[in-house]
C-alpha positions as CSV (number, residue, x, y, z in Angstrom):
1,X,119.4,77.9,129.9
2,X,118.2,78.5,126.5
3,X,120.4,78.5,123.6
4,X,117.7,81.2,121.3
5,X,118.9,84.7,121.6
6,X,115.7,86.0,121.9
7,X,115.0,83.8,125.2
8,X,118.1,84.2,126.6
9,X,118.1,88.0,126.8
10,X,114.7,87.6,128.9
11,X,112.4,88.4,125.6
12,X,109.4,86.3,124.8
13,X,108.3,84.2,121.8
14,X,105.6,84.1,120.2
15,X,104.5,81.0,117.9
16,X,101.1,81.3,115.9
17,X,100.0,78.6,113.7
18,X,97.5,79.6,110.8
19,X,95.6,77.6,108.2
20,X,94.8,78.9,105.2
21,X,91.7,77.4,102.6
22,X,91.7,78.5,99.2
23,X,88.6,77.9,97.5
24,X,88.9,77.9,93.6
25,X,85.9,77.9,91.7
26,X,85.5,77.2,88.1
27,X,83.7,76.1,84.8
28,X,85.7,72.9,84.8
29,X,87.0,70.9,87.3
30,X,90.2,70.3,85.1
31,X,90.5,74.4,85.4
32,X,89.7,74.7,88.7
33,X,92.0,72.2,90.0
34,X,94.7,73.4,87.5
35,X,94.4,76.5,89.2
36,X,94.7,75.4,92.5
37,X,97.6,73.8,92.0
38,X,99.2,76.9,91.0
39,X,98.5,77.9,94.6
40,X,100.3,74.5,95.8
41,X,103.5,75.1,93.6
42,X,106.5,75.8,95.5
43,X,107.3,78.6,92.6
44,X,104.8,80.4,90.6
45,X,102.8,84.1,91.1
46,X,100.1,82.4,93.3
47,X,102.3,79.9,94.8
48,X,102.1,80.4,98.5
49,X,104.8,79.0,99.4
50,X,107.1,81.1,96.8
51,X,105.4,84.4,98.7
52,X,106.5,83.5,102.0
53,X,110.1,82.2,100.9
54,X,110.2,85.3,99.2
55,X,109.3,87.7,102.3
56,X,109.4,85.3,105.2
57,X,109.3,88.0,107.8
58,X,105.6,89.5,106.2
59,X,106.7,92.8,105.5
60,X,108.3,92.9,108.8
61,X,105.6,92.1,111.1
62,X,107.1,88.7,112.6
63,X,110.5,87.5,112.6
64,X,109.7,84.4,110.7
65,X,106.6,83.0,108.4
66,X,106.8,79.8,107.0
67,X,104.6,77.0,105.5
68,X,104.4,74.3,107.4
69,X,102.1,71.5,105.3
70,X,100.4,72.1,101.9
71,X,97.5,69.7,101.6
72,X,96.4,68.2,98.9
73,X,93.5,69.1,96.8
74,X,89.7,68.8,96.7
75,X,86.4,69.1,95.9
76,X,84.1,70.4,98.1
77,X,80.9,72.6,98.0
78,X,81.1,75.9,99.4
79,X,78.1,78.7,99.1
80,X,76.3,76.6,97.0
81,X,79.4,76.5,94.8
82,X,81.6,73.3,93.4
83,X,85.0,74.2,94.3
84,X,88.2,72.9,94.5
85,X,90.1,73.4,98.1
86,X,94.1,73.7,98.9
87,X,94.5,74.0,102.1
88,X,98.3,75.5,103.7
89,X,99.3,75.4,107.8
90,X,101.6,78.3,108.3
91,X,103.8,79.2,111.2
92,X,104.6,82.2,112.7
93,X,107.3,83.3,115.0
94,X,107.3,86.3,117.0
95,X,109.2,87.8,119.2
């Protein structure tokens, strides 16, 4: 017997796991990194991680959203750019 609501009533759940890559390119790599670390902050107008705590349900599209690892960054070419990479898993619940 299943102790979630959802499961309980006979509904189904629905888990999706999502990784997301930020590439940041820059003049610098002081700037570019600076940047994406903006991205890795837990508070901030980039900061992933703020966005979802802030509307964990994504405009109500899924019942839950949530970040589950926030890698650390670093350099890598991409498109013939030098970039700087931060990479996030996130989790979604649906049911």
């Amino acid at each position: 017997v299943s102790t979630d609501p959802i499961l309980a009533m006979g509904g189904t759940l629905s888990t999706m796991t999502v990784r997301l890559t930020i590439y940041v390119a820059s003049g610098s790599q002081q700037e570019a990194s600076s940047r994406a670390q903006d991205y890795l902050s837990p508070t901030g107008a980039t900061s992933v991680i703020a966005a979802l705590v802030s509307d964990p349900t994504l405009g109500g599209n899924v019942d839950d959203a949530f970040v589950r690892t926030a890698d650390a960054i670093q350099r890598e070419a991409f498109q013939g750019m030098d970039t700087t990479v931060a990479e996030f898993t996130i989790e979604i619940w649906r049911s």
